[in-house]
Structure formats: structure tokens, C-alpha cells
C-alpha positions in Angstrom: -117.1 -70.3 30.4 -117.8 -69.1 33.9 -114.0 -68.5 34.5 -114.6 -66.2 31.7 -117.6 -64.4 33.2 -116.1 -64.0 36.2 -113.0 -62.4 34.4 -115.3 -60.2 32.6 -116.8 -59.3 35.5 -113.8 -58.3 37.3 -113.0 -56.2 34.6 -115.7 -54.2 34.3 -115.8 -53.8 38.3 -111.9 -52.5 37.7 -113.2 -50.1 35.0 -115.9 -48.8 37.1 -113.7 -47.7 39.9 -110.6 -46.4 37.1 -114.0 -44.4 35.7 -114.8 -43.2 39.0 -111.4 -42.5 39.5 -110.6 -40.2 36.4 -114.1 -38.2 36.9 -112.8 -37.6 40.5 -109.3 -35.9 39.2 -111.3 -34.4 36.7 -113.3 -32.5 39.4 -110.8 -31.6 40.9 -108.9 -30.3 38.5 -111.7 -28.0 37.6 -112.0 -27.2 40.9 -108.2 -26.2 41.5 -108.6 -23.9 37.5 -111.5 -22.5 38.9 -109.5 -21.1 42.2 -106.5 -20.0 40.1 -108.7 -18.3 37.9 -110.0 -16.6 41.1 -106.8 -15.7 42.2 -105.3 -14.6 38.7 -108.5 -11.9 38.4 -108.0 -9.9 41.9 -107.1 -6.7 41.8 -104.3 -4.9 43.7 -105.0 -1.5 43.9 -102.0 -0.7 45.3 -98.7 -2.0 46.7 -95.9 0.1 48.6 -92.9 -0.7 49.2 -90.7 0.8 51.8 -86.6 0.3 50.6 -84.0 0.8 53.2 -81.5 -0.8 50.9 -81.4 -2.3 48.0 -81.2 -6.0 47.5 -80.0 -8.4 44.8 -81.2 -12.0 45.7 -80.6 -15.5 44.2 -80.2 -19.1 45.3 -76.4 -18.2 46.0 -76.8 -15.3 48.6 -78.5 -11.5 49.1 -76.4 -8.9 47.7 -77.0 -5.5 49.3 -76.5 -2.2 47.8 -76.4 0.8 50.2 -76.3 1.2 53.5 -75.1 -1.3 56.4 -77.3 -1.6 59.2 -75.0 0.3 61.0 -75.1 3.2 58.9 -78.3 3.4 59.6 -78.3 5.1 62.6 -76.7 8.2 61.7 -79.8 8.8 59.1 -82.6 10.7 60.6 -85.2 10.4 57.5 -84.8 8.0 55.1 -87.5 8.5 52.8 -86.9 8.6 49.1 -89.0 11.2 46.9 -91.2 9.4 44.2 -88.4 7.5 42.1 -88.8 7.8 38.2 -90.4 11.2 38.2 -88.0 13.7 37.6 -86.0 14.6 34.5 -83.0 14.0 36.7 -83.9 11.0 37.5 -85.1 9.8 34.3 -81.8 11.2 32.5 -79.8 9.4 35.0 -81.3 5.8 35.1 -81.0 6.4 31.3 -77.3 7.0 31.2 -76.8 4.6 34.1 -78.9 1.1 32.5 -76.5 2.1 29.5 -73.5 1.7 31.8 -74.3 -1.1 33.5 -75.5 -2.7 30.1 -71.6 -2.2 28.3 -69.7 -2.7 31.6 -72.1 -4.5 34.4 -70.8 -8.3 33.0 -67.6 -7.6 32.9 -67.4 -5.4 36.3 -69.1 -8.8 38.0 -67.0 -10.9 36.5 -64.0 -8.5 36.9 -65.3 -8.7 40.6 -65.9 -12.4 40.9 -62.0 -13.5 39.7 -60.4 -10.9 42.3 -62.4 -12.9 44.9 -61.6 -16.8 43.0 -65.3 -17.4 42.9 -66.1 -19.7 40.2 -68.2 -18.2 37.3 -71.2 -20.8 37.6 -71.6 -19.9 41.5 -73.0 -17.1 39.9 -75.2 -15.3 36.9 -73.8 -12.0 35.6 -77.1 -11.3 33.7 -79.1 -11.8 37.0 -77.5 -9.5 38.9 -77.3 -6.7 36.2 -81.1 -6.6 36.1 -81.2 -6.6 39.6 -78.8 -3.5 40.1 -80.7 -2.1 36.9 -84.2 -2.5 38.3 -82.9 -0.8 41.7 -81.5 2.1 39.7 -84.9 4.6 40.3 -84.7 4.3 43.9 -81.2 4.6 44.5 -81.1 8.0 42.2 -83.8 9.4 43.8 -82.1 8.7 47.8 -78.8 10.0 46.4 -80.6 13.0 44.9 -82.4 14.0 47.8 -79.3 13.4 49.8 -77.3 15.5 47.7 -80.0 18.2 47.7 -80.2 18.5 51.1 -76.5 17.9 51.9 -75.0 20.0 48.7 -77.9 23.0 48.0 -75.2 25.0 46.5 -74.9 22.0 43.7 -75.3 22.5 39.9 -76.7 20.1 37.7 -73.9 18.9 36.2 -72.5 18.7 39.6 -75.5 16.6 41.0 -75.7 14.3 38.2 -71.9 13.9 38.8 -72.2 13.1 42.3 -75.3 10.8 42.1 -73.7 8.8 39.5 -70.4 8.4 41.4 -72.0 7.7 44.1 -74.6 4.7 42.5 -71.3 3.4 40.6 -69.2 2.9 44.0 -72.2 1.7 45.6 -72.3 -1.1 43.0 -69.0 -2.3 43.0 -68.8 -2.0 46.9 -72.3 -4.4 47.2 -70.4 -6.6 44.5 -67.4 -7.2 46.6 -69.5 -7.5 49.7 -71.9 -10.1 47.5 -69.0 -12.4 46.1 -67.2 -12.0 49.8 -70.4 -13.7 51.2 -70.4 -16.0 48.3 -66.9 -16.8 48.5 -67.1 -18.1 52.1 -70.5 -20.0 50.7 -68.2 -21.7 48.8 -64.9 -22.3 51.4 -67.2 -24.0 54.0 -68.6 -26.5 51.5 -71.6 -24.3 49.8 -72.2 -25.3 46.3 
């Protein structure tokens, strides 16, 4: 019997600590909600961004629409007017989500076999709503670029421009994107 109230005995000393255990994860796991919930109710009042170029980024590479750095130079302001707010604007992100949206896919993939990258190295859906989501900005540079560049423009004309302008810039950041991803790939990148 006293092997058996010793065994008891160790058992109940190896519950205490497994209790004391569990109410210490509990606490802090409370702990860690609490400071989430913390972090999840601040407020940003406001957040600017400053875009010199656009950017489409996953775990295979950056892909950069607009200018090089070297382009750079040659631009004396490079501040783009609030994007989304005119008509022009609107009109044109409008008409260019719907081009991307029939022939974005394709153009990538399109883009992709020219350079013999494989289609899992990368997502065509990814980088569509990243050029889609980039639209605003790019309008509104090319826009005000046009405006001050072109003042004897139309509207027709402008819209024109901006969207032929938008549409190379997207398939020249495409190359450039499956050119960097396509050297990823010859020196042993995944």
C-alpha cells in the first residue's frame, strides 16, 4: 500500500505543476489578446505615401513600373496631383482595370514564354492587382506630365496619350520583371 501512496502522491505533485503550468499559458495568452486588441484599435489618422515608381513585389522579385533611377535625374518635380480625383482620372482607371482584366493574364503570360520562365515561378493574378492598384498614381503622373509637356492637348488626345503611355509602361516593367526573374532562375533561384 505505501508504493501506492507514494504513486498517488507523485501524481498529484505532477498535476499540480501541469495545473500551474496551463494557468500560466492561460495568462499569457490573455495577456498577448489583450495587446493585440490594443494594437488592432489605434487609429491612423493619416498615412502618405510618396511614389517615385511603381512597384509590383512578391517572393520571386520587385517588378518596377516607371522610371529607372537614371531617369530620374532629368525630372525636376516629381509630384503627382491627388490620384483618383478627377473625371479623367477616374474614366481612365475605369477603362484601363477593364484592359488589364481581359488582357493582363495573357500579356504576362504572353511575356513570361518570350522570356522561357516557367509559369509557377510566377502568379499572373498577383501581378494584375498589383499593376491594377498602381493605376491612380500612374494616370495622375502621366496626366500632369502631359499637361505640362502637351497644353495644346485635347481630351481625347490626353486620354490617348496617358493610356499609351500606362500600357507600354506595363509591358516594359513586365519584360524588365521576368528578365530579373529569369536570371533568378539561371543561377539556381527557385
Amino acid at each position: 500500500m505505501n508504493d501506492w501512496n507514494y504513486y498517488i502522491y507523485h501524481l498529484h505533485q505532477r498535476m499540480n505543476e501541469q495545473d500551474q503550468i496551463i494557468h500560466s499559458l492561460e495568462s499569457r495568452l490573455e495577456r498577448l489578446e489583450n495587446e493585440k486588441n490594443q494594437q488592432s484599435q489605434q487609429t491612423i489618422e493619416k498615412v502618405e505615401y510618396n511614389f517615385d515608381q511603381l512597384k509590383i513585389e512578391n517572393l520571386d522579385g520587385t517588378l518596377h513600373i516607371g522610371l529607372s533611377p537614371n531617369d530620374l535625374q532629368d525630372i525636376e518635380d516629381f509630384s503627382v496631383p491627388d490620384a483618383g480625383k478627377s473625371p479623367l482620372n477616374q474614366q481612365l482607371s475605369s477603362e484601363l482595370n477593364t484592359y488589364l482584366n481581359h488582357h493582363g493574364e495573357e500579356l504576362i503570360r504572353d511575356i513570361a514564354a518570350q522570356h522561357q520562365i516557367p509559369p509557377e515561378n510566377f502568379d499572373p493574378v498577383v501581378l494584375t492587382e498589383d499593376i491594377a492598384k498602381q493605376l491612380p498614381e500612374r494616370i495622375a503622373f502621366y496626366e500632369k506630365e502631359a499637361r505640362n509637356k502637351q497644353p495644346d492637348f485635347n481630351e481625347e488626345q490626353l486620354k490617348s496619350h496617358i493610356t499609351e503611355q500606362i500600357k507600354r509602361e506595363i509591358h516594359h516593367s513586365l519584360n524588365k520583371y521576368m528578365e530579373g526573374n529569369e536570371q533568378h532562375h539561371e543561377y539556381g533561384g527557385s
